[in-house]
N, C-alpha and C positions, 0 to 999 in steps of 0.2 A: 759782304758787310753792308750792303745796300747805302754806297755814300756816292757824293755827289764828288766827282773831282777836276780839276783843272790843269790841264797842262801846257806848258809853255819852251819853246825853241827846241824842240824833238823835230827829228829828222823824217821824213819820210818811211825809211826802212823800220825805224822803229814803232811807227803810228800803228798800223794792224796790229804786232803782238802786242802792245799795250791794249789796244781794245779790245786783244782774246781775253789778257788775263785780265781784265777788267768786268769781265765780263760772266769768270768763274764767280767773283765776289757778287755780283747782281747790281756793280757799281753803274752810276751816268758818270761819261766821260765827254769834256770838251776841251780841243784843241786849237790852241790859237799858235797860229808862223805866221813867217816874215812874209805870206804871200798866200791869196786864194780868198776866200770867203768871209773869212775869220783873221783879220789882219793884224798884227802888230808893228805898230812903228815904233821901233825904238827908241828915236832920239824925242819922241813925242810923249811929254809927261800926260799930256790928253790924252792920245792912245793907250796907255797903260789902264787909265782911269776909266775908263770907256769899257774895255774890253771887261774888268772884273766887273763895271756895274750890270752886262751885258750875261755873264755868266750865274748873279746874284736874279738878276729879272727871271732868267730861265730856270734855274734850280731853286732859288731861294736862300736855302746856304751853300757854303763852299767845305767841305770837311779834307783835302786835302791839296796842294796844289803842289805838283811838279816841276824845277826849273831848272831845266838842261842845259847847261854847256856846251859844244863841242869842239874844240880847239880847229879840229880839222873844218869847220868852216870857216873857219879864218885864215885859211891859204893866201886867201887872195892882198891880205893886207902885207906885203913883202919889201914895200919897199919905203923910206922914210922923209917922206913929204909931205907940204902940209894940207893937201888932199885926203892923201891917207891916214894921215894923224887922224885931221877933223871927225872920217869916215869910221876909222874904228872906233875912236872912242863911244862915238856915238850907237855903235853895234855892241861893242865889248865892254863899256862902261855903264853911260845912261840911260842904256835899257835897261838892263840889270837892274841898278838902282833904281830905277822906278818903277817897275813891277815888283819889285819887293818889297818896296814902301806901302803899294798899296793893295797886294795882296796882306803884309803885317796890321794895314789899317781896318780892312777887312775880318780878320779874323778875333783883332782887337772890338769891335765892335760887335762881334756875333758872340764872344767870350771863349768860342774854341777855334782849334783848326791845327792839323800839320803840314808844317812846309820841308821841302823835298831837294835838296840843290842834288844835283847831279852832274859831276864834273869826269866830261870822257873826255882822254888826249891819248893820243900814240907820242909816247916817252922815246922813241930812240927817232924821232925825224926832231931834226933843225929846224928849230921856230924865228923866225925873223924879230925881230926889234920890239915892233906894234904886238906881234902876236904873246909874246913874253910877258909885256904890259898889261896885254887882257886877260891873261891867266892870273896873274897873281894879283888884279882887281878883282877877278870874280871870289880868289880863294880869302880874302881880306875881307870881302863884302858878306861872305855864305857864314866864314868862320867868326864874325863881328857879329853878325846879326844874331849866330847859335849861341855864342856866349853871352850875350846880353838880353839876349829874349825867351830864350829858353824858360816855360815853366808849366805847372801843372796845365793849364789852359793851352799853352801854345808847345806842341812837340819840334821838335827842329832835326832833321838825319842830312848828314852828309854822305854822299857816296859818292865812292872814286874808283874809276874802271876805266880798260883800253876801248878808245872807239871804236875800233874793227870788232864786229859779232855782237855788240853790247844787248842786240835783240834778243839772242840766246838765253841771257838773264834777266828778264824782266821779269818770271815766274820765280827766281832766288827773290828780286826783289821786295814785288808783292807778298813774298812769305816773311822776310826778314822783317819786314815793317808791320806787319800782324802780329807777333812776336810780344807778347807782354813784357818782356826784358827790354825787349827793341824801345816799345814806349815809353819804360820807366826811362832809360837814358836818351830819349827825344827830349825828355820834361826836364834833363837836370844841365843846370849849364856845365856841370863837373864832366859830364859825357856828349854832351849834346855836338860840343865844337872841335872832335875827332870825327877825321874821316877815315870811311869804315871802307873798307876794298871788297869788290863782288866777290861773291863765296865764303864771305868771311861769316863766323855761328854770331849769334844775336850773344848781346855780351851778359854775364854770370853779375846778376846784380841782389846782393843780398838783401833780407826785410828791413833788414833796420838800419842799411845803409844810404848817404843821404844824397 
């Protein structure tokens, strides 16, 4: 589809197969983690602001941006102090929120773009205190933001998968999201703020439905 994309808190395992299947499309892909070249701080509203102006300088527009979850890196947050508090929120909260703010300001400005939440967790392991807090920030944040933003100009998909193998499906994904159904319900807030689970068919969206 030769678009410009951006991606944000993807793991390592998953970085190469996104670049394959990105690469079927004839997309540019840029990655920004928590560490190496391309940096995100998260508790840093500058940081945020920097990185998209960063990805705008080199592409010029952004036509989709990616924003991964993954529970399982939040292991470490386990215990309920106010260390850890401070720490997660700042990982599981504030960044979140401020890269969405200014990816959404971004896109407001350009008049398109679709954003991408991606929320992986392993469902049968025991999540500590903090870590419970950051899921159901992140799914208040992705599910707030799809119902209220969602519209012709701005597409919004939720997706929700197990973290183990999620690279598997990165090629479901890239097809799902091409998917002209898929788009019609990125644009409506009536579908936009349902999350859709990998492997799941692009939803039956009739012409004259709104």
């Amino acid at each position: 589809m030769n678009e410009n994309i951006l991606v944000l808190g993807a793991k390592n395992n998953l970085v190469d197969q996104l670049s394959l299947e990105s690469e079927k499309y004839e997309d540019k892909i840029y990655f920004v983690k928590d560490s190496g070249e391309k940096t995100w701080n998260r508790a840093s509203p500058i940081s945020a602001r920097s990185n998209l102006l960063q990805v705008k300088n080199l592409f010029g527009e952004i036509h989709k941006a990616f924003v991964f979850y993954d529970s399982t890196d939040f292991i470490r947050f386990n215990t309920f102090d106010v260390e850890s508090i401070s720490k997660s929120v700042d990982s599981m909260i504030l960044g979140y929120s401020y890269i969405s703010s200014e990816i959404l300001n971004c896109f407001s400005e350009q008049g398109f773009g679709e954003l991408i939440f991606v929320f992986l967790d392993d469902e049968q392991r025991e999540k500590s205190i903090l870590e419970k807090m950051g899921i159901s920030g992140f799914s208040a944040l992705a599910e707030g933001i799809a119902t209220k933003k969602a519209s012709k100009q701005l597409g919004i998909t939720l997706i929700k998968a197990e973290s183990e193998n999620f690279e598997n499906n990165v090629e479901w994904m890239f097809s799902y999201l091409e998917n002209s159904n898929s788009k019609k319900a990125s644009s409506s807030a009536k579908h936009a703020g349902k999350w859709v689970k990998v492997g799941s068919k692009p939803p039956v969206i009739l012409p004259f439905g709104k």
